[in-house]
N, C-alpha and C positions, 0 to 999 in steps of 0.2 A: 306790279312787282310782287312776289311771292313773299310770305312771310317764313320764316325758317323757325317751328312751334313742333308741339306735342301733335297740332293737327296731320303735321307732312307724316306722322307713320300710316294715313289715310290710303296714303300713295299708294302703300307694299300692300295694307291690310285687304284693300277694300278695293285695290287696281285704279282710281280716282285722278282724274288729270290734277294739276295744280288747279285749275281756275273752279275744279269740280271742289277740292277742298277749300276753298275759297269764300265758295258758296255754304260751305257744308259748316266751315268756321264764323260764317255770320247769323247760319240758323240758328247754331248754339249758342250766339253769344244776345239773340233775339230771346231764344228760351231763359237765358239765364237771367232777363230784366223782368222776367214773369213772376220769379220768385219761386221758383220750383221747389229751389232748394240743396240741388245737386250741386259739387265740384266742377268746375271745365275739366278738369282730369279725369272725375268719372262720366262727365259725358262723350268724353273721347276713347277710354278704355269701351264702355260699353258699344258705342258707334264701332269699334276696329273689333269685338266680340263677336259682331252682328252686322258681317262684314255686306251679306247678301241684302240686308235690308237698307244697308245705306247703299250702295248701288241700287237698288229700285227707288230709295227715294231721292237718290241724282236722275234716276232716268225719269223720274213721273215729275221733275222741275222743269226737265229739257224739254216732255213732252206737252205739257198744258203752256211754256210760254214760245216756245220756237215758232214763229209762224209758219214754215217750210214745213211741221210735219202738218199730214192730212190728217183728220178723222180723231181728232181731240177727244171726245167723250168715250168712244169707245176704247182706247188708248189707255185710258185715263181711269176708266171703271176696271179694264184687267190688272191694271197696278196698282189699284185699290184691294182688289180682290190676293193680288200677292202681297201685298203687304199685311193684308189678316191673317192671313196662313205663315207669313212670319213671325206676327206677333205673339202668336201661338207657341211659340221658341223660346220664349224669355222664359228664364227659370228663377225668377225673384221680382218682385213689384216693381224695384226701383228702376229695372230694368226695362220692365213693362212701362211704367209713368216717363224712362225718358224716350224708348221708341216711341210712344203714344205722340210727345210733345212734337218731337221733331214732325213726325208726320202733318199735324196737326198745323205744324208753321206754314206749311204751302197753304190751307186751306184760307186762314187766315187773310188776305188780299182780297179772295170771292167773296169774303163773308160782309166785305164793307159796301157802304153803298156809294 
């Protein structure tokens, strides 16, 4: 069931299915037990800012865990590659420090042993 939150303007902002915000509302709520230090509110203002970089980092979830697609790493390196080039977009730190984190939430899982 869908939660009806500040996340659902994900839908219009960023085109995101419900299950996509979903997903998008438990990175955040992953990042904000880290201690970042940011609001949920401004990590949701800035994710629907940075409309294109949250759709790449839905599509680079879908692609490193889907088993159906093929060719994982290479996939997976060009949405890396677009995510630099987006991060290059933020026009203040705090913006930068929370695209950085979300990104950084997928890696997270590989990192453990």
């Amino acid at each position: 069931m869908a939660a009806n939150d500040s996340y659902c303007a994900l839908t219009i902002a960023a085109g995101l299915a419900w299950r996509d915000v979903v997903l998008v509302r438990s990175m955040c709520r992953f990042i904000r037990q880290t201690e970042l230090g940011f609001s949920e509110n401004h990590l949701i203002d800035t994710l629907a800012r940075h409309s294109a970089f949250t759709e790449a980092v839905v599509e680079q979830f879908h692609v490193k865990f889907d088993p159906r697609i093929d060719d994982h790493a290479r996939r997976v390196a060009e949405l890396d590659a677009r995510l630099a080039a987006l991060l290059e977009e933020t026009s203040t730190l705090d913006e930068d420090s929370i695209l950085r984190a979300v990104a950084c939430s997928l890696r997270a899982p590989a990192a453990m042993p």
